[in-house]
VEXROKOL-106794 format. One record per residue (C-alpha): residue number from 1; x, y, z. Coordinates in steps of 0.05 Angstrom, whole numbers. Example, Ala and Ser with C-alpha at 12.3 -4.5 7.8 and 13.67 -1.06 7.14 Angstrom:
VEXROKOL-106794
   num        u        v        w
     1      246      -90      156
     2      273      -21      143
***
This chain:
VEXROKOL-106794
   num        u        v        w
     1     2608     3469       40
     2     2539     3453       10
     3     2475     3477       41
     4     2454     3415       60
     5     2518     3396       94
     6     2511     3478      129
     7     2439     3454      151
     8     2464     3391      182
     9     2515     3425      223
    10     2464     3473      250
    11     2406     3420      262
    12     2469     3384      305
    13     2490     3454      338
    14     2412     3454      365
    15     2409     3387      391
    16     2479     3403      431
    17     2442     3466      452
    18     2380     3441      472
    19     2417     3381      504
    20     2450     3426      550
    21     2396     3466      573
    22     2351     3399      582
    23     2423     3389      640
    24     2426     3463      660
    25     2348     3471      674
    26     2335     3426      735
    27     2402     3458      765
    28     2387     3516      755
    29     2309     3505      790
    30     2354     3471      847
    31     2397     3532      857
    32     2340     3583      853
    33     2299     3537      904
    34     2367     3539      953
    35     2373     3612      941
    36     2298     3628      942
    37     2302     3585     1015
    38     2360     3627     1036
    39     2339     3682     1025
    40     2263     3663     1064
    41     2306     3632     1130
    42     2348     3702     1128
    43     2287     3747     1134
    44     2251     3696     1179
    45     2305     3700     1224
    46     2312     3772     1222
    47     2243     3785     1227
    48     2239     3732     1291
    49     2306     3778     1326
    50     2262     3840     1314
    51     2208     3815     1335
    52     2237     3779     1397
    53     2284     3843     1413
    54     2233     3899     1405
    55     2171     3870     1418
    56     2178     3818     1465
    57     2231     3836     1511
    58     2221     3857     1581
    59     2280     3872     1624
    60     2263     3862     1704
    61     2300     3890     1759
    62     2288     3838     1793
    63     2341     3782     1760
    64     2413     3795     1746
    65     2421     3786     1684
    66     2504     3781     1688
    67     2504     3715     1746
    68     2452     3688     1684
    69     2503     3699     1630
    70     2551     3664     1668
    71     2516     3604     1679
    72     2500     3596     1614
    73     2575     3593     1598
    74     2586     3547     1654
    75     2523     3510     1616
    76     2501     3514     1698
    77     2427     3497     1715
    78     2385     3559     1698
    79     2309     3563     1725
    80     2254     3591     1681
    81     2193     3624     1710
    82     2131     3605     1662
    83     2072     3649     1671
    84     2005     3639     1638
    85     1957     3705     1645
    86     1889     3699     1648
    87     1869     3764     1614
    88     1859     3789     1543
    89     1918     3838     1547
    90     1986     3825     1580
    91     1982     3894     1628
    92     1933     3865     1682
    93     1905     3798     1705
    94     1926     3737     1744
    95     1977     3685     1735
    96     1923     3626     1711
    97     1988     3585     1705
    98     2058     3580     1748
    99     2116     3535     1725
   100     2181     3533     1744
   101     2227     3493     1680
   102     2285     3483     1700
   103     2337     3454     1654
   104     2392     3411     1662
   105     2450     3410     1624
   106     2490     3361     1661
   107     2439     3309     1671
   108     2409     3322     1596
   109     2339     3335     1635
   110     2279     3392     1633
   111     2244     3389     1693
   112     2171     3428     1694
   113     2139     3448     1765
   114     2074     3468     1769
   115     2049     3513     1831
   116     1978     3512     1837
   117     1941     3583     1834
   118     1913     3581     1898
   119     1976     3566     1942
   120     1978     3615     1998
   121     2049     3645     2000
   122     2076     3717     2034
   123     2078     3762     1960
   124     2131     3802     1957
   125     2137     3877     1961
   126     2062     3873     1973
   127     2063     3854     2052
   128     2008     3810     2049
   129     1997     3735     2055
   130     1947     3701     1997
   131     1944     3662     1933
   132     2005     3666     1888
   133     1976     3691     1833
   134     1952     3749     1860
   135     2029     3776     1846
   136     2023     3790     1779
   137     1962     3829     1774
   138     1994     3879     1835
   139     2067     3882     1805
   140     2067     3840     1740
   141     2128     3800     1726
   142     2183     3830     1778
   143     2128     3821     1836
   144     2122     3749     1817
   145     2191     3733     1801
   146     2211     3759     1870
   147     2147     3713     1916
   148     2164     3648     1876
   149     2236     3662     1893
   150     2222     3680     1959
   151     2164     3622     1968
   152     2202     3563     1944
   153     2278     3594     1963
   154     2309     3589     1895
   155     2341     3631     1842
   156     2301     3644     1769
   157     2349     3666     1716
   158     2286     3682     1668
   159     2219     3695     1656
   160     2166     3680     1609
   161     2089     3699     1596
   162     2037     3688     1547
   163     1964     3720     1561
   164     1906     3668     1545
   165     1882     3708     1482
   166     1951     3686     1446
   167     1938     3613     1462
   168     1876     3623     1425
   169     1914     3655     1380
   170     1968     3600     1375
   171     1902     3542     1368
   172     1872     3576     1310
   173     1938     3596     1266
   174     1969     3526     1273
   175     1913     3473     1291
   176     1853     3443     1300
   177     1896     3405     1347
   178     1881     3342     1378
   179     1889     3321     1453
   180     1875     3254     1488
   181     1829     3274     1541
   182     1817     3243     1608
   183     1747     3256     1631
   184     1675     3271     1594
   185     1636     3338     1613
   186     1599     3383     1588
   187     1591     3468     1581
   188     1552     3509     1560
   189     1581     3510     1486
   190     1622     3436     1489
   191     1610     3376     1492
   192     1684     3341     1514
   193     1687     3265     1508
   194     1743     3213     1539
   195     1795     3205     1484
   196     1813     3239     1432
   197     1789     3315     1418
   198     1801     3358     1356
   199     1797     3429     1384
   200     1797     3510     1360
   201     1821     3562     1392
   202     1751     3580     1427
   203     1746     3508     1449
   204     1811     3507     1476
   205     1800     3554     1517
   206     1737     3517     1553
   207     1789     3462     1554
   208     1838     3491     1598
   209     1792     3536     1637
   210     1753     3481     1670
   211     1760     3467     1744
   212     1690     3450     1782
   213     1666     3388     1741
   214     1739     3358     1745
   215     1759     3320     1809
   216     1822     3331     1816
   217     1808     3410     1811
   218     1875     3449     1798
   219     1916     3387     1778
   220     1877     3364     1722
   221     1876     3434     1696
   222     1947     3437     1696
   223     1944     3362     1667
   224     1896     3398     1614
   225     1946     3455     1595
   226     2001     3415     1589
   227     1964     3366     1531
   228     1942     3427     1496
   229     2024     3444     1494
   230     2041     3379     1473
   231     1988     3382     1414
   232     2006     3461     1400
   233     2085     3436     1389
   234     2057     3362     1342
   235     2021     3414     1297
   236     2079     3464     1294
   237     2126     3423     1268
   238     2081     3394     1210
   239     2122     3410     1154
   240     2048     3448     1120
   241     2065     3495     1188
   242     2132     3511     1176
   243     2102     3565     1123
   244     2062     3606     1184
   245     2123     3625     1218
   246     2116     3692     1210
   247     2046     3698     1227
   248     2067     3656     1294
   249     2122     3705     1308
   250     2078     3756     1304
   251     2021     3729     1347
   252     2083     3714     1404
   253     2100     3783     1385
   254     2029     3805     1412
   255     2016     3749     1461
   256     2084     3740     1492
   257     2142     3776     1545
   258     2206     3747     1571
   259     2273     3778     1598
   260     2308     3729     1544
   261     2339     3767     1483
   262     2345     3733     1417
   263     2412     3716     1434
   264     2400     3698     1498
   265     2348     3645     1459
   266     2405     3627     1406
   267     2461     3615     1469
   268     2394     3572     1503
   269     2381     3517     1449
   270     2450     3506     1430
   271     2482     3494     1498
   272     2421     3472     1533
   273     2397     3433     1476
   274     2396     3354     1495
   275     2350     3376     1564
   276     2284     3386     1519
   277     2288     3311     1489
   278     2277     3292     1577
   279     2229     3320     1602
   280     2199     3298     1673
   281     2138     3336     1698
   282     2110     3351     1772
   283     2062     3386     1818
   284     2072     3421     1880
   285     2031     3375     1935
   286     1989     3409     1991
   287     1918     3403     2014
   288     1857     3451     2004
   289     1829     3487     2063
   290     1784     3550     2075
   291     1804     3610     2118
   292     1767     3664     2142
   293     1791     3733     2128
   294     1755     3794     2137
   295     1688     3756     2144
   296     1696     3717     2078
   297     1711     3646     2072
   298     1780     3636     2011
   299     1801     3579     1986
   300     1876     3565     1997
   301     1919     3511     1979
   302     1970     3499     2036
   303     2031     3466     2014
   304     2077     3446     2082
   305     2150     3471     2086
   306     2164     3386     2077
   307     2137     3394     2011
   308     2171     3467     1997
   309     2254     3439     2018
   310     2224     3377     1971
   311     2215     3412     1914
   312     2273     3461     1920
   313     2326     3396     1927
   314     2283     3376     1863
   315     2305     3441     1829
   316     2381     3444     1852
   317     2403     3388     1863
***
């Protein structure tokens, strides 16, 4: 074979070569990106059960866990107690926020029920008669658990709590986020006009915290918190977010206790699933009224026993 016939052969063997590899390359990025993925969702997801099953979880004596497992199952109606704490720490401070979500399975519906902090109910296992929130900071999660369900005459198969600091927390990891907001005041740091508000974490916090300059007192701070949710969950699921999961984990991991095990979480979104795409929202009605007690004038919200068999047929029925 001559050389020059040799040398074509091998300038042709090349081009094949190279022709193959210009086809192999971009598969080859493509399987490395699905594997690379993989692999990131696997420890994600591990780190989130740790993190969940070692850090956040907080059994209570106070809810049987086995009648919750079975309703689950049954895909029954399960009630979750939602508890914000207004303290930097999650040992001590008051319940700032009480919700009841319940979700629905059969109607494809979350209900959330606010109590106000001030509603004067018997607490539990303390023997006394004053504002609900008062529960948490004498027996932390069990005491509460046990007055709502004694209060309102229901059942809670969970719990959930988040201390104020992690919200702040939350704000600053994922946001600024951005809430349409009602009325204009002022503070001593903000200035908060109607429309919409781009917000940090500090200036969240003056956001939900307000009460005297609103009108409508406890109800438009539960109003408040709830748009502060609703722009926490539009920032988390910005795809430039999906990144900071691990940092959010671990903030939750800080911030954050609930009876729920990963599992329990896992068995959650995929048989109660549909119920967070219907969401209906509502606050337990009353009227404001001092009492004297032990020479000092409190502020109680009284909500009538109407109002209580209302909101329990709104629960279980």
């Amino acid at each position: 074979m001559s050389r020059l016939k040799q040398k074509n052969n091998r300038d042709k063997s090349v081009k094949k070569s190279k022709k193959k590899w210009w086809i192999l390359t971009p598969l080859i990025i493509i399987g490395v990106l699905i594997l690379t993925v993989g692999i990131y969702a696997w420890v994600v997801l591990n780190n989130i059960k740790s993190t969940v099953d070692s850090r956040m979880f907080e059994p209570v004596g106070s809810i049987n866990t086995e009648l919750t497992q079975k309703k689950i199952e049954d895909r029954e109606n399960l009630n979750i107690l939602l508890l914000g704490i207004d303290a930097e720490t999650s040992d001590s401070g008051r319940s700032d926020a009480m919700m009841i979500m319940t979700l629905k399975p059969g109607e494809d519906q979350m209900k959330l029920i606010s109590i106000p902090r001030d509603t004067r109910a018997p607490i539990v296992g303390r023997g006394t008669t004053e504002k609900i929130n008062h529960a948490y900071a004498y027996g932390g999660a069990d005491m509460s658990i046990q007055t709502v369900e004694n209060f309102l005459g229901i059942e809670l198969d969970y719990f959930m709590r988040i201390n104020m600091a992690g919200l702040e927390e939350l704000v600053n990891e994922l946001g600024p986020i951005t809430v349409n907001n009602e009325i204009e005041w002022r503070d001593s740091n903000y200035h908060f006009t109607k429309g919409p508000v781009e917000m940090d974490g500090d200036k969240t916090m003056s956001y939900v915290r307000m009460r005297k300059q609103d009108p409508t007192g406890d109800f438009g701070r539960t109003d408040r918190q709830r748009r502060v949710i609703e722009g926490l969950i539009k920032e988390g699921v910005k795809v430039q977010n999906v990144t900071r999961i691990g940092e959010v984990t671990n903030i939750l991991g800080n911030n954050m206790g609930t009876n729920m095990e990963y599992n329990d979480m896992m068995r959650l979104f995929r048989n109660y699933n549909n119920t967070f795409k219907n969401f209906e929202s509502y606050q337990i009605q009353g009227s404001g009224t001092s009492i004297n007690e032990n020479g000092r004038n409190i502020y109680y919200y009284i909500v009538p026993d109407e109002e209580i068999a209302n909101v329990r047929n709104m629960i279980e029925s």
